[in-house]
N, C-alpha and C positions, 0 to 999 in steps of 0.2 A: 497512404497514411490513414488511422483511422483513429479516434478518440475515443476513451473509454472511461467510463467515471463510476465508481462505486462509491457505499459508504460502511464504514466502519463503526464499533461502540468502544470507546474508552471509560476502565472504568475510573470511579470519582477519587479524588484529589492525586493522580497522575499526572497531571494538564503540562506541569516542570518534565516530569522525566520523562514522557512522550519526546519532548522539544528537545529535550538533550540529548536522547538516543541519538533520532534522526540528526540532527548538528552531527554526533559523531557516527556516522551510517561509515561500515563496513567499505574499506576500499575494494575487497574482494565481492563483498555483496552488489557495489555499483557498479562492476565492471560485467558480474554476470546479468544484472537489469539491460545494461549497453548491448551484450551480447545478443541479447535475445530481442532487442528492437528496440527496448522500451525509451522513450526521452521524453522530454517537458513535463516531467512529472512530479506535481505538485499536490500536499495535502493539506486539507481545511480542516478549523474545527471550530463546531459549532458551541461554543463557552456554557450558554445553559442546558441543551439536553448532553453535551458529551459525545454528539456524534460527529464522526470525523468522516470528510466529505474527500476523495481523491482521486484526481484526473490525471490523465497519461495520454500522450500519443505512443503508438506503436508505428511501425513501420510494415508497408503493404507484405514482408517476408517474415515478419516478426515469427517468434518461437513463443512468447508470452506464458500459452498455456501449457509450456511443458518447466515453466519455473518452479512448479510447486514438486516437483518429480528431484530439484539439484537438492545438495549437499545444503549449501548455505544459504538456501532462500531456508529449508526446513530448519537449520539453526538460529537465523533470524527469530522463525515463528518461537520457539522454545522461548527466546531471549524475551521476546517481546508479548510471552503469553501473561506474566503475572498483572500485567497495566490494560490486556485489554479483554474485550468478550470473543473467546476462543472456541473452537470445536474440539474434538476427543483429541485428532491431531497436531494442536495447538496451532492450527491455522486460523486467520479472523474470520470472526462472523463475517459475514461482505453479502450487500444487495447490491447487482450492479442498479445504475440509472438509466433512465431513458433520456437520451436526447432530444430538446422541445426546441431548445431555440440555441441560434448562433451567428455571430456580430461578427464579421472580420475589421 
């Protein structure tokens, strides 16, 4: 298992429809996140700068970095380009993070 956490930009007064995408997230999109390892995967957002903070476990066979290659990770991106800060592809900006510290 390994844990990964990036961060994302959301832009301003989306903070609603960000939260009600994800509420209503793609059964077909979470089945292929499942497929490819991904689980506990959860997103932060930070209220004044708008950055959105997001952590995943994958699993030690995960496929993760071949998500951005399917069908409906890429129509995600499309859906989900007008709310946030996107690249040409309409994939998120994303820095990952570095892991400092961790509590079991």
């Amino acid at each position: 298992m390994q844990k990964l956490a990036y961060k994302m930009k959301l832009k301003p007064g989306f903070e609603a429809e960000y939260k009600k995408r994800h509420d209503e997230i793609w059964p077909e999109l979470s089945e292929e996140l499942t497929a490819a390892g991904v689980y506990d995967y959860s997103i932060f957002l930070d209220e004044e700068t708008l950055t959105l903070f997001a952590v995943q476990k994958v699993s030690d066979d995960n496929t993760a970095s071949q998500l951005s290659q399917t069908a409906i990770v890429k129509k995600w991106w499309a859906y989900m380009a007008d709310i946030m800060e996107t690249n040409e592809d309409n994939s998120p900006k994303c820095s990952e993070l570095k892991d400092v510290f961790y509590h079991e």
